[in-house]
C-alpha positions in Angstrom: -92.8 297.2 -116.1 -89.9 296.4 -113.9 -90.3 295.3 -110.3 -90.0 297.8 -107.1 -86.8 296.4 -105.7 -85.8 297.9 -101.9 -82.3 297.3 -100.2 -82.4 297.1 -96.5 -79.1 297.0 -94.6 -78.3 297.3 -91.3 -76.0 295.2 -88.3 -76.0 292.3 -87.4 -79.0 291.6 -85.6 -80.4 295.3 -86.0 -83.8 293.9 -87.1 -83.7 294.2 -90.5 -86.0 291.0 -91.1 -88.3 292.0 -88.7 -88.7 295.1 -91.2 -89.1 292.5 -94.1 -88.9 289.0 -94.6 -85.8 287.3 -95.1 -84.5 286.1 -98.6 -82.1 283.8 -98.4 -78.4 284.3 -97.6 -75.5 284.5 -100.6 -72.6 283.6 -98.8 -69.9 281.9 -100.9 -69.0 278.0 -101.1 -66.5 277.4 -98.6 -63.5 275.2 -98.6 -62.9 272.6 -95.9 -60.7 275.2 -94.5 -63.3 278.1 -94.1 -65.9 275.7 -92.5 -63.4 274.4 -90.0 -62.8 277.9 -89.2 -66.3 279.1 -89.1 -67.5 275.9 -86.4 -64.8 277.5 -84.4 -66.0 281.3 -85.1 -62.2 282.5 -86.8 -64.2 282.8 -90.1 -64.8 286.3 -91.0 -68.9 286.4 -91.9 -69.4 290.0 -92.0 -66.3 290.8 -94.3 -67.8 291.9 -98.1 -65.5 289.4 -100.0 -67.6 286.6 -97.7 -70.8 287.4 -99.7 -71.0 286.0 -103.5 -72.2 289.4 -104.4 -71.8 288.9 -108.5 -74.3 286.4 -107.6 -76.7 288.5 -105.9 -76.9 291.2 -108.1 -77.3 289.0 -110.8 -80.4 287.2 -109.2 -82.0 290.5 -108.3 -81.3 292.0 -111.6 -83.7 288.9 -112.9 -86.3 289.2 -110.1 -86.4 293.2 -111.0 -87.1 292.2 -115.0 -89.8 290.1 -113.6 -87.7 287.3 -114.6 -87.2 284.5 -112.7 -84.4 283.1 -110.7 -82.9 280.5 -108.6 -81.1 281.5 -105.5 -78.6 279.5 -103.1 -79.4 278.2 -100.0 -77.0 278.5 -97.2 -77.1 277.0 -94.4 -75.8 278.3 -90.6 -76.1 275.0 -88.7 -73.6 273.3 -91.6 -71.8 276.6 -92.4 -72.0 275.7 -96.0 -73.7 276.4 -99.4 -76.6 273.5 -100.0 -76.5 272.2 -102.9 -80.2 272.9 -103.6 -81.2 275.7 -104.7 -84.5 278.5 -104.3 -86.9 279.2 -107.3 -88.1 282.5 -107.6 -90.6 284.2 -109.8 -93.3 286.3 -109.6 -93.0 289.3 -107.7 -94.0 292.8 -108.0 -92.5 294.2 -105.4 -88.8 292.7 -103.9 -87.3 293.3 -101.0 -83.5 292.3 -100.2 -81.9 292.7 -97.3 -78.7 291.7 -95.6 -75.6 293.6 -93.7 -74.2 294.2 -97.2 -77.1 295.2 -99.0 -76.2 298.7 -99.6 -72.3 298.0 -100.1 -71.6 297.1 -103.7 -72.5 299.7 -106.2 -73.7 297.0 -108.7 -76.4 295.9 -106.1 -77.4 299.5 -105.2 -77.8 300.2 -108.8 -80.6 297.9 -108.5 -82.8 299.8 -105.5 -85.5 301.9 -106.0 -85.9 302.3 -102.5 -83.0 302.0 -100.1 -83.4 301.4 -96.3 -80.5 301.2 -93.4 -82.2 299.8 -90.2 -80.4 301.8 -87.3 -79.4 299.9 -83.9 -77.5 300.6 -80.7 -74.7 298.7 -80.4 -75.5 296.6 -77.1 -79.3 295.4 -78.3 -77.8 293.9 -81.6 -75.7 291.4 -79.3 -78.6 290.6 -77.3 -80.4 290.2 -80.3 -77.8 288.0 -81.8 -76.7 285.7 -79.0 -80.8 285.1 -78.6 -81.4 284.2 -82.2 -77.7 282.5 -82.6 -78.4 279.8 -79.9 -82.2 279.1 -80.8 -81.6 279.4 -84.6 -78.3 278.1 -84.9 -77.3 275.8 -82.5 -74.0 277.9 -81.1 -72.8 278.3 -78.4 -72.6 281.9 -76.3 -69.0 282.0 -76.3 -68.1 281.3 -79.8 -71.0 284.3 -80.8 -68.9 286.6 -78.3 -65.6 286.2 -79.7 -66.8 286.1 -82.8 -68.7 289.7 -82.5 -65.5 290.9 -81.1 -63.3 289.8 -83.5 -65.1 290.2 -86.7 -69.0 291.6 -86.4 -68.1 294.9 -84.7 -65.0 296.3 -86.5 -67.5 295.2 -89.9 -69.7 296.9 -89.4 -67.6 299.9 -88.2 -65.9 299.7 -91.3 -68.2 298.7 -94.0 -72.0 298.6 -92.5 -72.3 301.9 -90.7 -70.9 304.0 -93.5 -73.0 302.9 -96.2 -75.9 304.5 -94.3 -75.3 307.4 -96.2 -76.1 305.6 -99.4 -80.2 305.1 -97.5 -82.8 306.8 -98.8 -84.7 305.9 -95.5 -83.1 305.5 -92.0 -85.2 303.7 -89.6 -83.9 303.9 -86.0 -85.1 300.8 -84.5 -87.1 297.7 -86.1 -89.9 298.5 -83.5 -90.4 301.7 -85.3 -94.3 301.7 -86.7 -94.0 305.1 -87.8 -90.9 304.2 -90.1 -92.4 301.3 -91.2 -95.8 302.9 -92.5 -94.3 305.4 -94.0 -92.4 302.2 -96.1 -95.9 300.5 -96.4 -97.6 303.1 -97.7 -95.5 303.7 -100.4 -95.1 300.0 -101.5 -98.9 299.9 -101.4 -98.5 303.2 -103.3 -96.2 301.2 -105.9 -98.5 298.3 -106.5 -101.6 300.7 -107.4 -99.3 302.2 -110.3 -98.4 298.5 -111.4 -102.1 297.7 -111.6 -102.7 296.7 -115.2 -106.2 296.6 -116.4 -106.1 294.6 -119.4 -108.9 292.4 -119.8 -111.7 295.3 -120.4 -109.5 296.3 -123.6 -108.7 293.3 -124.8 -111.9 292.1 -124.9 -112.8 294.8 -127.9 -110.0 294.2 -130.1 -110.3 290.9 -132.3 -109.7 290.8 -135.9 -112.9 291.2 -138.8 -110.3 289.0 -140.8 -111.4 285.6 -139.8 -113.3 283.1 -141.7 -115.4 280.3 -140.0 -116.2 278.9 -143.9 -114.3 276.1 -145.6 -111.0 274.3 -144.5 -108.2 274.8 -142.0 -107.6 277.9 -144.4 -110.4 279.6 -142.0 -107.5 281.2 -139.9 -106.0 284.1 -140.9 -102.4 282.5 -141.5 -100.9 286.4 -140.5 -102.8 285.5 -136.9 -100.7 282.3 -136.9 -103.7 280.4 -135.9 -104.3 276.5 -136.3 -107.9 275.4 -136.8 -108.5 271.7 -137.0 -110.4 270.6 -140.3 -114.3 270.9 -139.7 -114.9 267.5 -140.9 -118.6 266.2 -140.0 -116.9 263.9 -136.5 -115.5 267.6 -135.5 -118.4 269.0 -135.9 -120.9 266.5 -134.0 -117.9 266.3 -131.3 -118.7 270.3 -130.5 -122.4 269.9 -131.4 -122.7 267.5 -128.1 -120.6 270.0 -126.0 -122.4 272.9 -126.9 -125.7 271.2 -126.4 -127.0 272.6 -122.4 -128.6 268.8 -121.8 -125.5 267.1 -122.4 -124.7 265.1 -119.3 -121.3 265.2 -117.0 -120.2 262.0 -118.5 -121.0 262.5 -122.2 -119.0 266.2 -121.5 -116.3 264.6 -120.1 -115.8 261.6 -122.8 -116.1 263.8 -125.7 -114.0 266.9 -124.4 -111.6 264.2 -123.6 -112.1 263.3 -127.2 -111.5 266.8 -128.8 -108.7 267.2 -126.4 -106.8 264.3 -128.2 -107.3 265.9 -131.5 -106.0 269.0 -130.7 -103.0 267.6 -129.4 -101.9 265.6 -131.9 -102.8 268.4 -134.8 -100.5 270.5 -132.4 -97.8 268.1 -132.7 -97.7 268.7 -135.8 -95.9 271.9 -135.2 -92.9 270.4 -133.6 -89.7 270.2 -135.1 -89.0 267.0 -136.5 -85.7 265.2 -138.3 -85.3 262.1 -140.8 -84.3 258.4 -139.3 -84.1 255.5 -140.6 -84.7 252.2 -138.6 -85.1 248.2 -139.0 -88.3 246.9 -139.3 -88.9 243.3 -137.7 -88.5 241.8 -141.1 -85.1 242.8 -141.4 -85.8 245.8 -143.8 -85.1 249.4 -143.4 -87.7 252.0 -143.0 -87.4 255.6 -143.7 -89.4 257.8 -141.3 -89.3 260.6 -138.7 -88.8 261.5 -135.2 -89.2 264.8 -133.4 -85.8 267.1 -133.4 -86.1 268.4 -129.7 -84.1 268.4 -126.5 -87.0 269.2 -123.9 -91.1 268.7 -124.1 -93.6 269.8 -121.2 -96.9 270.9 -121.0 -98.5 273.8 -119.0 -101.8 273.8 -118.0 -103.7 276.7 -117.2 -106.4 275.8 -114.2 -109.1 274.9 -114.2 -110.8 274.8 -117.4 -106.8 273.4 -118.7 -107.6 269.8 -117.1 -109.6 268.3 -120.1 -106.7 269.2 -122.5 -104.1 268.3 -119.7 -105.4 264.6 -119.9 -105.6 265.1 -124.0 -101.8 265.4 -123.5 -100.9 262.6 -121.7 -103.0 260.4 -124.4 -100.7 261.8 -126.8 -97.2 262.0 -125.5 -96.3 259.2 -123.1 -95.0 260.7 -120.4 -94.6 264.4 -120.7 -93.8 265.9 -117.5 -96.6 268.9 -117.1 -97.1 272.0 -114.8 -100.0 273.6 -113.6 -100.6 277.5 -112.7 -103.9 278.9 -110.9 -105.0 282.2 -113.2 -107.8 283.4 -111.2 -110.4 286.6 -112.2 -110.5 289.3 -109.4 -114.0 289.7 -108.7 -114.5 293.1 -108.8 -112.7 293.9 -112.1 -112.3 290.5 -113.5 -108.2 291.0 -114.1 -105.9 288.1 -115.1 -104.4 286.9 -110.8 -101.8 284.5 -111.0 -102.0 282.5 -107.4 -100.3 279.2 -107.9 -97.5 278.3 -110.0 -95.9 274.7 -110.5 -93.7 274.4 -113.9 -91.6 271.4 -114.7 -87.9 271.5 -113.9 -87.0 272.1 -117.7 -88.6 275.2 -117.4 -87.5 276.5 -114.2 -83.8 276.4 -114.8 -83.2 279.0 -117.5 -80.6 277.1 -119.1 -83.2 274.0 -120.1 -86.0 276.2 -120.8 -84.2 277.8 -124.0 -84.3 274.3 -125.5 -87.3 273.7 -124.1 -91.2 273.3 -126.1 -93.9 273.7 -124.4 -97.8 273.0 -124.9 -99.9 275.8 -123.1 -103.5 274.4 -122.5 -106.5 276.0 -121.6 -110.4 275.5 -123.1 -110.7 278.8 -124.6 -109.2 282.2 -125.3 -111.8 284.8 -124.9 -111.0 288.5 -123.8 -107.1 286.4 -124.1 -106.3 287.8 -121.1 -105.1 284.6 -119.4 -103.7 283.4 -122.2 -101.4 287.1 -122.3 -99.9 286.2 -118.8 -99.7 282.5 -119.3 -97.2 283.2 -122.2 -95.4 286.1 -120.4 -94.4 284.0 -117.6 -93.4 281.4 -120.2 -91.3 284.3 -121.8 -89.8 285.4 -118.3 -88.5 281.8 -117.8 -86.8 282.0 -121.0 -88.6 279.4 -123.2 -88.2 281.1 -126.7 -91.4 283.1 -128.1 -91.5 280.2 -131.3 -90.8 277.2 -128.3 -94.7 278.2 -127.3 -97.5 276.5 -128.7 -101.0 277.3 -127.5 -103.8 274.5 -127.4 -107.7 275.1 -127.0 -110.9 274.0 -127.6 -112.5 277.3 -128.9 -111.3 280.9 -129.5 -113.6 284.3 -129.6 -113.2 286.2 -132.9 -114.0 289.4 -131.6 -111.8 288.9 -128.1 -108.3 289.6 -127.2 -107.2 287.2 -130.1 -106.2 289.9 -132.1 -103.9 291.3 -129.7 -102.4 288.6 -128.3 -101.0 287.7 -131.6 -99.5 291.3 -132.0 -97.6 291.0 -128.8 -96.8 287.3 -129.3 -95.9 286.7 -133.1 -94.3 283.6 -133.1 -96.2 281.6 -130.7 -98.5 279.0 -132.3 -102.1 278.5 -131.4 -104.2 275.7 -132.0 -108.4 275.9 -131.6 -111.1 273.6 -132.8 -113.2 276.3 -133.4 -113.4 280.0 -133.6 -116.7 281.7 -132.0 -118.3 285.1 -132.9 -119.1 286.5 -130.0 -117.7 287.5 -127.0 -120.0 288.7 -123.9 -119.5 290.8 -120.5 -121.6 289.4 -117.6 -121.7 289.1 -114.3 -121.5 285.9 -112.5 -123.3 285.5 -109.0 -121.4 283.2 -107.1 -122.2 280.9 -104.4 -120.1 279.1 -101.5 -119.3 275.8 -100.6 -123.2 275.3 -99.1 -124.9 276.2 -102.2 -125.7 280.3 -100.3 -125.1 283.5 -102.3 -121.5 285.0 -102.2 -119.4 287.5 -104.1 -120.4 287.5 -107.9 -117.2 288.3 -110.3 -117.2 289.7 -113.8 -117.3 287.8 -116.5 -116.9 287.4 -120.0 -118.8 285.0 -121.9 -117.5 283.0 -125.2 -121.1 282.7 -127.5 -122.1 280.3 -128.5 -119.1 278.8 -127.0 -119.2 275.4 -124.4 -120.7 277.0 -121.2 -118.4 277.5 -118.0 -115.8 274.3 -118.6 -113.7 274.0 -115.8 -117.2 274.4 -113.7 -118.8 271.3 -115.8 -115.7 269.3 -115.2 -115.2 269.8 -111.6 -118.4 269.5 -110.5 -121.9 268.7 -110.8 -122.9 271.8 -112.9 -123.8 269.5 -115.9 -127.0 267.6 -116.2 
């Protein structure tokens, strides 16, 4: 589902970010020129060909397929275009505002929800000297001539008459009645955008899967990689399974199974002949892996024992982090931090870009389903994904997860029958009762493993 994008517009100074929080501004890269000009305010801000409007539709139209995006930064003190940029990504509801907001048809294409913020004439100046000389370091004269000159006959001329474009005019930022009318249907917007996955996913795994024999155990239309049981596997999950093992035996031998993983996943990679010298001055036929970019991705916090798996493996790899969190009443996939490499956030790198998505089990698969959809939305090819972890529930959201996502890989050490709902008391930071959270159990699994790992759970 797309995101609920709103267009506020309004003058200069009318309070439109005071109705919602500022994006970022898309004025245009000036010329030596234009920035002389604009230090001594005889460059035209408010005229439409001043904003880079191609631009900001196009970075809205991504935001709005919940894709994401990298705005510009522009700055008012240096009257420029930074060079830096502004990741974006995430959102379910966007809001966009600025003086031109409602003026290019492309951009109002966009809106679900379009908003002019109404002013008199006399406040916006106020307004705008205030915030001009705090903000941005001008000077009162230069932000009088320039409203004379160039502010007021804009938005004469192209601000005021797009008002009729608004589905909502608010007369006055100070307006609460406006504004809760707005609030109440953005609240409105994000109860229909509520998804509740988790409870379904949880009751759809395949009947197809075999935990007798060889790697052949996984169904090879599932697209799943299971390491070879040998008898070291085997005694490697006996220890973690086992309730008395202690912290530092947990730790050692996840660390352990971690390593496996990773290098049975690097299997997967694309690799290409090459031919080098060995020290005795003979040539040696061998291979080396056929790809432009390589990060990992972990999911926290039961990713960390693969995340340091990784870095045994592949010297170097640069690897993100994003915080998938249950909510506690329902137990639904929250995404509440997110930290990618750079290959990944610039769209152009993350096409040619692999990347190894950790976490220590797929249950209901419900982490696992946004932790590739934001890969996806980043534009990291659905075949570019391979999935690492320790175990895998037969009868959870396995099933499903591989009918949405085909082509991405998934590695396990072992796949578990059984799959669990419980609930979870919880507890705070000094060991007292607080808010329990729904939970679904992997049996007979490895017991909570980000909880073992972070703290003194474990015997």
């Amino acid at each position: 589902m797309d995101a609920f994008v709103i267009g506020i517009a309004g003058g200069s100074a009318s309070g439109k970010t005071h109705v919602a929080r500022r994006i970022d501004s898309f004025y245009k890269r000036h010329t030596e020129e234009e920035v002389k000009l604009a230090f001594a305010s005889r460059f035209d801000f408010d005229h439409p060909d001043a904003i880079d409007m191609e631009l900001f539709a196009s970075c809205l139209a991504d935001l709005k397929a919940c894709r994401q995006t990298n705005i510009p930064i522009y700055s008012f003190t240096e009257h420029q275009r930074l060079d830096e940029t502004k990741y974006l990504y995430g959102a379910a509801i966007i809001i966009a505002e600025g003086i031109m907001a409602l003026h290019d048809p492309a951009l109002r294409a966009l809106y679900d929800l379009k908003i002019f913020v109404q002013c008199d004439s006399d406040l916006m100046l106020a307004r705008r000297i205030k915030r001009d000389v705090t903000e941005r370091g001008r000077s009162v004269d230069g932000i009088l001539e320039q409203y004379l000159r160039y502010v007021k006959p804009a938005y004469d001329h192209f601000v005021q008459p797009t008002s009729r474009y608004a589905n909502i005019i608010v007369p006055g930022s100070d307006n609460a009645v406006a504004i809760d009318i707005i609030s109440t249907h953005i609240r409105r917007q994000l109860d229909e955008r509520a998804t509740q996955l988790r409870q379904r996913l949880a009751g759809t795994g395949p009947r197809d899967l075999s935990t007798h024999g060889s790697p052949d155990l996984s169904s090879s239309s599932l697209n799943l990689t299971l390491l070879p049981q040998t008898p070291q596997l085997k005694g490697i999950l006996t220890i973690l399974r086992d309730a008395e093992t202690n912290r530092g035996d947990f730790i050692f031998f996840a660390d352990r199974l971690a390593t496996l993983l990773v290098e049975k996943a690097t299997e997967l990679l694309p690799y290409r002949p090459k031919s080098v010298v060995t020290p005795v001055d003979v040539e040696s036929h061998g291979t080396q892996v056929d790809i432009q970019h390589l990060c990992g991705v972990s999911i926290l916090r039961s990713g960390g024992p693969l995340e340091r798996g990784l870095r045994r493996v592949i010297n170097n790899i640069p690897i993100g982090s994003m915080l998938i969190q249950s909510e506690a009443a329902t137990g639904e996939p929250l995404l509440l931090h997110l930290q990618l490499p750079i290959c990944v956030r610039q769209r152009r790198k993350a096409q040619s870009t692999y990347v190894f998505l950790v976490d220590a089990q797929i249950g209901t698969g419900a982490a696992a389903f946004m932790a590739i959809r934001i890969m996806l939305d980043h534009g990291v090819p659905q075949d570019h994904i391979i999935f690492v972890t320790f175990l895998v529930a037969r009868c959870g959201g396995i099933s499903a997860l591989q009918r949405a996502f085909p082509d991405v890989q998934i590695v396990c050490g072992a796949v578990d029958d059984h799959l669990r709902e419980m609930w979870l008391e919880g507890v705070d930071e000094d060991e007292q009762p607080a808010e329990g959270r729904k939970v679904w159990v992997v049996e007979p699994g490895m017991g909570h493993i980000g909880s073992c790992l972070n703290s003194s759970s474990c015997p």
